[in-house]
C-alpha positions as CSV (number, residue, x, y, z in Angstrom):
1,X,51.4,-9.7,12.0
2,X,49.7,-10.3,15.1
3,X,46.5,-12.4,15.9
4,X,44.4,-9.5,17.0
5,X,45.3,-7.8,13.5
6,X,44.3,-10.9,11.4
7,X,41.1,-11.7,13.0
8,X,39.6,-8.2,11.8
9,X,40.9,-9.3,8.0
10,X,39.2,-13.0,8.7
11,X,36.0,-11.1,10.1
12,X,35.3,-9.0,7.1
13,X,36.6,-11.4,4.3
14,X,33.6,-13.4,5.8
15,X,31.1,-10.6,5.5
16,X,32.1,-10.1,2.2
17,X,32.0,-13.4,1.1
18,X,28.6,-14.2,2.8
19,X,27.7,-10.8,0.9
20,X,28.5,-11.9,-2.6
21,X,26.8,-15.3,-1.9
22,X,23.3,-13.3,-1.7
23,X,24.3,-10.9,-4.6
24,X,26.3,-12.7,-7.4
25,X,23.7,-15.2,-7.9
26,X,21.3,-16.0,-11.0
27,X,18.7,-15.9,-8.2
28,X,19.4,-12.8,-7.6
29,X,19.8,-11.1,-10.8
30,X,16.2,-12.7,-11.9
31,X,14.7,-11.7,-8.7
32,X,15.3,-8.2,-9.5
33,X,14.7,-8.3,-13.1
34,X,11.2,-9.4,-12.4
35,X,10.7,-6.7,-9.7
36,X,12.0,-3.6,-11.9
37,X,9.6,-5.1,-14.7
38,X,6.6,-5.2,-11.8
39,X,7.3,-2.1,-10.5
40,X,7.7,0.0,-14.3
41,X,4.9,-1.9,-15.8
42,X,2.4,-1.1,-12.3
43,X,3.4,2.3,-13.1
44,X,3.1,2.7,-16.4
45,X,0.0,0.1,-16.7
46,X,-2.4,2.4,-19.2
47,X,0.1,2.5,-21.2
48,X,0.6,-1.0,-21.2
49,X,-2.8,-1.4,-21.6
50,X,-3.1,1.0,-24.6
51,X,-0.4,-0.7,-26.5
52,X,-2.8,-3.7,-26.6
53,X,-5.8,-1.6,-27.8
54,X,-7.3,-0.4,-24.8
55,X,-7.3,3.0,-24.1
56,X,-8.0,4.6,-20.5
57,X,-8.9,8.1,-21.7
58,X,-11.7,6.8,-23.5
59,X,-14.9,8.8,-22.6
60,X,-18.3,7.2,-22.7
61,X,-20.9,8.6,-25.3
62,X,-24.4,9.0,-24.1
63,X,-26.8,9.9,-26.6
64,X,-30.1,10.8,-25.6
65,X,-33.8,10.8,-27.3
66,X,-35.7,13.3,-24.9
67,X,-39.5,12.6,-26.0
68,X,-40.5,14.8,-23.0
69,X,-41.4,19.1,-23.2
70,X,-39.8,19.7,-20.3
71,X,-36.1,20.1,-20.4
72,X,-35.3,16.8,-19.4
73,X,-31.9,16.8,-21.9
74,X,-30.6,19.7,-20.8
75,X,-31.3,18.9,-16.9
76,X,-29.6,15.4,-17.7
77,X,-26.8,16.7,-19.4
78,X,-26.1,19.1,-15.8
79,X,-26.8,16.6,-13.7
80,X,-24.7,13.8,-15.4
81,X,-21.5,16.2,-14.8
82,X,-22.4,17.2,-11.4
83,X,-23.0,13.5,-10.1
84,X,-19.4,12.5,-12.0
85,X,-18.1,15.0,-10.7
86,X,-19.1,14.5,-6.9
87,X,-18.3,11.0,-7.1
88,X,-15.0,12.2,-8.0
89,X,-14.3,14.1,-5.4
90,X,-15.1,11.2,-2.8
91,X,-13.1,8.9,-4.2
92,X,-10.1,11.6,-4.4
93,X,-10.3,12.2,-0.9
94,X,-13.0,12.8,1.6
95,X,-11.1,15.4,4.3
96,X,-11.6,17.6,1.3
97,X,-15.3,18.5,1.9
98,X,-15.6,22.4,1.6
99,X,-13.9,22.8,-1.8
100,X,-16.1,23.4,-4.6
101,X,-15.5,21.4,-8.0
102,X,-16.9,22.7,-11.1
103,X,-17.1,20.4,-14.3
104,X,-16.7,20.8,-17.9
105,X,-17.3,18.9,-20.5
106,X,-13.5,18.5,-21.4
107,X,-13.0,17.0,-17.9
108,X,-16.0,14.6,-17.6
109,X,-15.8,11.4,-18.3
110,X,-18.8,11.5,-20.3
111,X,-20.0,13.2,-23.6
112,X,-23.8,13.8,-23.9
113,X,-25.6,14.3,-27.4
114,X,-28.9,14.8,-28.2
115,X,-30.1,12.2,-30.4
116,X,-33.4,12.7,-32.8
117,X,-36.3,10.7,-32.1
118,X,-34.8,7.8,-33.9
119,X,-34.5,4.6,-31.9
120,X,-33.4,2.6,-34.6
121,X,-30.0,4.6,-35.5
122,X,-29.1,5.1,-32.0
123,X,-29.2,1.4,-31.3
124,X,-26.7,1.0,-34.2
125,X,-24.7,3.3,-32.1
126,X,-24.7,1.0,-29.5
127,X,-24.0,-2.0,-31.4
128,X,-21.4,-0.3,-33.0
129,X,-18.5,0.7,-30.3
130,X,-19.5,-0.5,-26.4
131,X,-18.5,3.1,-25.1
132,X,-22.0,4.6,-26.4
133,X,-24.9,4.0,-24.7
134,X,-28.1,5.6,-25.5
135,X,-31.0,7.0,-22.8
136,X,-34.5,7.6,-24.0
137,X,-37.0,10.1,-21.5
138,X,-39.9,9.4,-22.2
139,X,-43.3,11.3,-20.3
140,X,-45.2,9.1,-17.8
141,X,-48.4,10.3,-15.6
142,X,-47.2,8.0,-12.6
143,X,-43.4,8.3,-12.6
144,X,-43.0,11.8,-13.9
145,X,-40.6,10.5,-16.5
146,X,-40.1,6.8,-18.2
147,X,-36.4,5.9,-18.8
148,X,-34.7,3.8,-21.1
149,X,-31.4,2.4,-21.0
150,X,-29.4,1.0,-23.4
151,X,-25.6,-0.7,-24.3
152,X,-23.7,-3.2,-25.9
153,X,-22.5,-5.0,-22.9
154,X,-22.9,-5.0,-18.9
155,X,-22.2,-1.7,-17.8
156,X,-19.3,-1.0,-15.6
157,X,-20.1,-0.5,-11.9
158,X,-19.1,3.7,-12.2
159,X,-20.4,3.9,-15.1
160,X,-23.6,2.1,-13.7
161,X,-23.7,4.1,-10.5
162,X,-22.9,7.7,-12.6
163,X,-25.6,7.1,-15.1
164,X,-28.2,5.5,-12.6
165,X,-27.8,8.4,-9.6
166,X,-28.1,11.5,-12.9
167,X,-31.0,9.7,-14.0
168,X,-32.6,9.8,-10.4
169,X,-31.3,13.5,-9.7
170,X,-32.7,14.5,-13.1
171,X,-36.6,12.8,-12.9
172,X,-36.3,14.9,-9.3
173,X,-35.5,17.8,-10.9
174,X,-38.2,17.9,-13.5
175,X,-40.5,16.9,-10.7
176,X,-39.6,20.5,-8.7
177,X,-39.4,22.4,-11.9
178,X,-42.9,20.9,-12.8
179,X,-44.0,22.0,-9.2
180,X,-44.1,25.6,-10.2
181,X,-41.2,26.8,-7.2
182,X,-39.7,29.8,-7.8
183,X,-36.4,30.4,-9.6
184,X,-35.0,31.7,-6.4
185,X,-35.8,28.4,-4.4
186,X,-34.6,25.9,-7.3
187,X,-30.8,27.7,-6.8
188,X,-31.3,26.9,-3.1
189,X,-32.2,23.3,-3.8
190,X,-29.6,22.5,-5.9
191,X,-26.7,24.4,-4.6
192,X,-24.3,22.5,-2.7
193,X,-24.5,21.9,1.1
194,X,-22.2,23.9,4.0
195,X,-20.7,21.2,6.1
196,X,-19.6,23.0,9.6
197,X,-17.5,20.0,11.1
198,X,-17.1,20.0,14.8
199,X,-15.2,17.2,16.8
200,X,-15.2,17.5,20.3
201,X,-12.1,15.8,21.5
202,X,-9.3,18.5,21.9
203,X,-6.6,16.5,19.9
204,X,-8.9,15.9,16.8
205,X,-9.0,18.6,14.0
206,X,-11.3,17.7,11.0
207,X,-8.6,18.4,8.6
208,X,-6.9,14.9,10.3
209,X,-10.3,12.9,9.5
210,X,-9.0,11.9,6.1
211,X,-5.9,9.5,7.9
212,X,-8.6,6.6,7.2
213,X,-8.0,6.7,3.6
214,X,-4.6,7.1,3.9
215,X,-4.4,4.2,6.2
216,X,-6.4,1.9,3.6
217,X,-4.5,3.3,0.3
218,X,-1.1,4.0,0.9
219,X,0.1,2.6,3.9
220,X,-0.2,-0.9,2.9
221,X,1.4,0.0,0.2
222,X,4.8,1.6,2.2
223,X,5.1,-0.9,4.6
224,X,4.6,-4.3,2.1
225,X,8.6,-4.0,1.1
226,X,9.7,-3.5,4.6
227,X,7.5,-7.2,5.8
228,X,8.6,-9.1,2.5
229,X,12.3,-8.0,3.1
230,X,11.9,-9.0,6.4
231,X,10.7,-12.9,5.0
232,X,13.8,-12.6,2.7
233,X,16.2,-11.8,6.1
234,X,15.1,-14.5,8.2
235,X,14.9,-17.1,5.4
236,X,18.0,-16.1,4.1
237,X,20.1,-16.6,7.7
238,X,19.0,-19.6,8.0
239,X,19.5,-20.7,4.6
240,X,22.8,-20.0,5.1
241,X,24.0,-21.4,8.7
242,X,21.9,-24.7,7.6
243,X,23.9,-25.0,4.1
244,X,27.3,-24.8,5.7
245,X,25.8,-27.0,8.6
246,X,25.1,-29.1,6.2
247,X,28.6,-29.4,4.0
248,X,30.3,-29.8,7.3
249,X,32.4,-26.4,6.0
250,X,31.1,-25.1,9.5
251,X,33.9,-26.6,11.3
252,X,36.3,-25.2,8.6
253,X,35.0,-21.7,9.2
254,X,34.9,-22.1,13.1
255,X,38.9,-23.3,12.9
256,X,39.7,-20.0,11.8
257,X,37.0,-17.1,13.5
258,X,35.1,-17.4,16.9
259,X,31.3,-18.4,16.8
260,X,30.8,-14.8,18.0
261,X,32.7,-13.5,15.0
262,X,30.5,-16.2,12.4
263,X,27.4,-15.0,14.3
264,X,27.9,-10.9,13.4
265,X,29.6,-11.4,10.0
266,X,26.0,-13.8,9.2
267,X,24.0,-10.8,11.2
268,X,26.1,-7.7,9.4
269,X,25.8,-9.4,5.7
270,X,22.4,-10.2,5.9
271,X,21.1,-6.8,6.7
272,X,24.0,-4.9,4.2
273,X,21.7,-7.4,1.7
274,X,18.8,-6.1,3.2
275,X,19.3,-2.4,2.9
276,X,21.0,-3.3,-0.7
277,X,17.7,-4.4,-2.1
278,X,15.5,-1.9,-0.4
279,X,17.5,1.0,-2.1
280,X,17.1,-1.0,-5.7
281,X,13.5,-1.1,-4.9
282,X,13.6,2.9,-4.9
283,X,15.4,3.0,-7.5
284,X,13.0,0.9,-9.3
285,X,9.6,3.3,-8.2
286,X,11.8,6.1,-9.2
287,X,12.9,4.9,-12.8
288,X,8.7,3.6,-13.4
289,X,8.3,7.1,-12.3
290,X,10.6,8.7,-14.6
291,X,9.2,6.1,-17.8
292,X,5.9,7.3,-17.4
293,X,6.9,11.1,-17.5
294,X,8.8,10.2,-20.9
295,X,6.1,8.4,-22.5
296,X,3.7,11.3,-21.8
297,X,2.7,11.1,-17.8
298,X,-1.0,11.6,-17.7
299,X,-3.2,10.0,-14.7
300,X,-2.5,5.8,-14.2
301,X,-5.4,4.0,-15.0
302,X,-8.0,6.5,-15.4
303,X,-9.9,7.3,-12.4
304,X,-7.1,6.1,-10.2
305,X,-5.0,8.5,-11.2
306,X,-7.6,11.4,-10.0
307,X,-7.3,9.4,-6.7
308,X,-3.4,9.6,-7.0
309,X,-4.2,13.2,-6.8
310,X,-6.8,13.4,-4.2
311,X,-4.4,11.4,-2.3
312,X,-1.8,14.0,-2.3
313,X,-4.3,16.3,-1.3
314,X,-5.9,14.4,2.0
315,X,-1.9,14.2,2.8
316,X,-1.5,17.8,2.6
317,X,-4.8,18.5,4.7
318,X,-4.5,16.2,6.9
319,X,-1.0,17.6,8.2
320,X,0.9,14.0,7.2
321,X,3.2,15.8,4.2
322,X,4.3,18.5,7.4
323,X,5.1,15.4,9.4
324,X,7.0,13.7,7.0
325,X,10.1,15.5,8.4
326,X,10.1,13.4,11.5
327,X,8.1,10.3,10.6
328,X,10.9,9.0,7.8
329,X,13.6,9.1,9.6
330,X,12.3,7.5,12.8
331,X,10.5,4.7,10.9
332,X,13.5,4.4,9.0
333,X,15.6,3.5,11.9
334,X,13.0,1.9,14.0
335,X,12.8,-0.3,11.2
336,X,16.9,-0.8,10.7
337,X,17.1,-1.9,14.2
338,X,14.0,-4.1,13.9
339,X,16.0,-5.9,10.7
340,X,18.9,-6.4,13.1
341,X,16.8,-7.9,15.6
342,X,14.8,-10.6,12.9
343,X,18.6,-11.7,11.7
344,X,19.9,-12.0,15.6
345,X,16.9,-14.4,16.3
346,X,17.0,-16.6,12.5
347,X,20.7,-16.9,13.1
348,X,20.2,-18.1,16.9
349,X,17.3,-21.0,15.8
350,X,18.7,-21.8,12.5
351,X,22.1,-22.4,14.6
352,X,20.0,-25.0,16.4
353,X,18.8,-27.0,13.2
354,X,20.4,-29.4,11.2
355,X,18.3,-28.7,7.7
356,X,16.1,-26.4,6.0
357,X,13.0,-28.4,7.1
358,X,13.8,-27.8,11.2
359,X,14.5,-24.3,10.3
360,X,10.8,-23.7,8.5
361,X,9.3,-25.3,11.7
362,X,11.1,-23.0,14.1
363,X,10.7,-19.5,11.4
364,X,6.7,-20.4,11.7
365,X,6.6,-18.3,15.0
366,X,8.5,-15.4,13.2
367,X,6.5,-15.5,10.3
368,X,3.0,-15.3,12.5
369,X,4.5,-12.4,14.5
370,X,5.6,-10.6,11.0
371,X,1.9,-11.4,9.2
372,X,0.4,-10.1,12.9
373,X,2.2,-7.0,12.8
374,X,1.0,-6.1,9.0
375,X,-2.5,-6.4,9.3
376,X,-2.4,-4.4,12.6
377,X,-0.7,-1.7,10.8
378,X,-3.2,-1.9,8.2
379,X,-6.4,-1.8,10.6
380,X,-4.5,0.4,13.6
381,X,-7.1,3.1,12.5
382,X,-10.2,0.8,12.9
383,X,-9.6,0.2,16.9
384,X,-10.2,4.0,17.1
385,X,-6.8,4.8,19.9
386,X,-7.7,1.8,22.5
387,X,-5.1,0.6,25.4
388,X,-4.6,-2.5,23.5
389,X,-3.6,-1.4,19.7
390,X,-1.1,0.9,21.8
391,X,0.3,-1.7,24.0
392,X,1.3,-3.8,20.8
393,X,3.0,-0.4,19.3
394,X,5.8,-0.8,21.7
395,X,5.9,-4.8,20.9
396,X,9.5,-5.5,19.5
397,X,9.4,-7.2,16.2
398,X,5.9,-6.0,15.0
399,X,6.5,-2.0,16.4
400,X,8.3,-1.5,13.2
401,X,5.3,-1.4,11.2
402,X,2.8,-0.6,13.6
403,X,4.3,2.1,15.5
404,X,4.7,4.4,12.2
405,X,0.8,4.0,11.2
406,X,0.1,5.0,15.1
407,X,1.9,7.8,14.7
408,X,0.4,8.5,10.9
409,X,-3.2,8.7,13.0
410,X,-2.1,10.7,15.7
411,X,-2.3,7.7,18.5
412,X,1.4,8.2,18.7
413,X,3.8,10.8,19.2
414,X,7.5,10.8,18.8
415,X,8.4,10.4,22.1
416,X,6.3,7.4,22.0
417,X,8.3,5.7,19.0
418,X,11.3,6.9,20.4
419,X,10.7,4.4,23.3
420,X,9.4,1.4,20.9
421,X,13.2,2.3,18.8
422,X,14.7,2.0,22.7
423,X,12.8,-1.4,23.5
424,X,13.8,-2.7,20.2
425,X,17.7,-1.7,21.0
426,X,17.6,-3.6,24.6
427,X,15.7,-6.9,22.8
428,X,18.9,-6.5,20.7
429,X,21.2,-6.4,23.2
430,X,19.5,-9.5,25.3
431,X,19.3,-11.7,21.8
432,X,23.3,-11.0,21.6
433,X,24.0,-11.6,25.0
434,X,22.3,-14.5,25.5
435,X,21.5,-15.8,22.3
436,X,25.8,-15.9,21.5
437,X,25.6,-18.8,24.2
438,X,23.1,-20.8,22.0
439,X,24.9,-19.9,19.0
440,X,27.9,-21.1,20.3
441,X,26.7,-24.6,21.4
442,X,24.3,-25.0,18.4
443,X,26.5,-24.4,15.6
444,X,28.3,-27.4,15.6
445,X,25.5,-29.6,17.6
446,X,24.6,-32.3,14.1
447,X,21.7,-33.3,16.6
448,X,17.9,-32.7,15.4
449,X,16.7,-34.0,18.6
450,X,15.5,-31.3,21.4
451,X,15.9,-28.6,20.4
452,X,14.0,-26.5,22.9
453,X,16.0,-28.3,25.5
454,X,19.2,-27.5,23.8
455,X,18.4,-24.3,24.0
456,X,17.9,-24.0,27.9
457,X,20.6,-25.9,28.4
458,X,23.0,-23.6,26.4
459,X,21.2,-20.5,28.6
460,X,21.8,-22.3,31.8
461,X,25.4,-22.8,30.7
């Protein structure tokens, strides 16, 4: 068997064993027991929460003494439902503006009883559970109606806000009615308001305006993984190069396969691990997914489940869902290529350092860059499509994250990310051919002293 044929076997047998490193570990297998339990529990939390004797579906009881002749329960009781309802619908999503939402009783969070004139027994009501509260109208020359307000405990801040704004609405109401305005009029007052939207930039469509929630909710959200993973890559490479550094088992490996051929096999394993725990991380959403669906579905935690919903729907009118046809695969391999370039540069410095400890000084930089990149993704909607926030789309490193939320908003098209995947391909290539020359100086240089000059020196040579 010839050289050229063994050198292939020695390559691969090195991938595979820097693989099984990473994977066959208790690290490892703890790491991801704890993430599956995170990721099932967050999506299955109610019912976690239920098991303990909470309960999300509960539905707060308002019983009300109306000491008034003029209505006020039943004007309460509409206005309750309509305010509960509105706040809904904002918090759902706020591109949807020109659908009307009609509540019922069954899908309030709130059931309203009339009470008799019996202060005494409805404060036992209160005492009793904390999900009853009791409101008491009461007639007043000044303020057109008195109100009282009572619970067990604090009340919670949408519960506070519901019950505060219908209480408001309804002493306005009673005013108008009280005001002797036609029937006619009163329908005009109360019916709900026709919102024309018109945005006068050509490549804005009011349908689009919703992006802002979407940029605050679930973006984060999508793009966490990819920068943690990223944390893992870099601290993993170095881990690595410094531990066999450190064992002196790098001159065993180098005495049998180039320091080009230890560089890729370190490159090539670390992103396979990459990738590996990314898909386990799907396959974890998807298995919480499919839990909650056999323990009965239903909304996660109450009202956030109705803006699980709402979410879907701003993504649907706001033209993202059509887009997801070209946005996933491009961010998917704008962000492969970007892995690829975080391990070139951890293995290049960590080949440098002699310990853990030179390595962490060196990562810093990476780290900063990585941390930069996430909260510009995050706020890439708040600097409203200026020069700069573009500029730093085509950035290498940091592109991977913020280029997709660019092109989320509309600041970017494809042919834009198709450039920042091209400048992230020709960083590659420059890391490989110039940072091999590092690599191959550094990885058997014991010497913690100068680093920077080390470097230059192995560029220059």
């Amino acid at each position: 068997m010839t050289n050229s044929e063994k050198k292939p076997n020695k390559f691969w047998f090195l991938v595979g064993m820097s693989l099984k490193r990473k994977i066959k570990t208790k690290w490892f297998l703890w790491a991801n027991i704890l993430l599956f339990v995170a990721i099932a529990c967050a999506f299955n939390i109610d019912h976690i929460i239920e098991a303990f004797g909470g309960d999300f579906n509960q539905k707060e009881t308002i019983y009300v003494i109306d000491r008034t002749e003029m209505g006020t329960y039943d004007i309460f009781k509409q206005q309750l439902e309509l305010t509960n309802t509105t706040l809904q619908t904002e918090d759902q999503t706020s591109a949807i503006q020109s659908e009307e939402v009609k509540a019922t009783e069954e899908e309030s969070d709130y059931i309203v009883k009339k009470h008799a004139d019996n202060e005494k027994d409805a404060r036992k009501l209160a005492e009793e559970d904390k999900h009853n509260y009791i409101v008491i109208f009461e007639e007043d020359p000044d303020q057109i109606i008195k109100t009282t307000l009572i619970s067990k405990d604090y009340l919670g801040t949408t519960d506070s806000q519901v019950i505060n704004q219908a209480i408001n609405s309804t002493k306005m109401a009673v005013a108008i009615a009280n005001s002797n305005i036609p029937v006619s009029t009163l329908e005009k007052i109360y019916s709900q308001a026709e919102i024309e939207r018109v945005i006068l930039s050509e490549n804005k469509t009011p349908q689009a305006e919703g992006t802002s929630m979407i940029m605050s909710t679930v973006f984060p959200v999508v793009i966490l993984p990819f920068f943690m993973l990223t944390l893992f890559l870099v601290q993993m490479i170095g881990a690595e190069v410094n531990d066999e550094k450190t064992t002196r088992g790098m001159e065993i490996i180098i005495s049998n396969v180039s320091p080009k051929q230890h560089f890729f096999s370190k490159m090539i394993a670390g992103n396979a691990f990459i990738l590996i725990q990314g898909a386990l991380l799907i396959v974890y959403a998807i298995v919480g997914l499919v839990l909650r669906l056999l323990l009965g579905g239903g909304n996660p935690i109450g009202s956030m489940g109705s803006s699980f919903t709402g979410i879907i729907d701003a993504l649907k009118v706001s033209g993202v869902l059509d887009k997801l046809i070209y946005i996933v695969p491009l961010t998917l391999i704008l962000m492969i290529v970007t892995f690829i370039a975080y391990s070139l540069l951890a293995g290049i410095l960590a080949s440098m350092t002699t310990n853990i400890e030179d390595f962490q000084q060196l990562q810093t930089p990476i780290m900063i860059i990585s941390l930069v990149g996430y909260y510009l993704a995050i706020l890439a909607n708040v600097f409203g499509g200026s020069i700069f926030i573009k500029i730093l789309g085509f950035i290498p490193f940091i592109s991977a994250i913020l280029a997709p939320s660019l092109l989320v908003i509309g600041q970017f098209g494809i042919l834009e990310v198709v450039i920042a995947i091209i400048l992230v391909v020709i960083t590659n290539f420059l890391l490989i051919r110039y940072g091999l020359r590092i690599y191959k100086v550094g990885i058997l240089n014991y010497s913690s002293e100068g680093l920077w000059k080390k470097m230059l020196k192995a560029l220059k040579g």
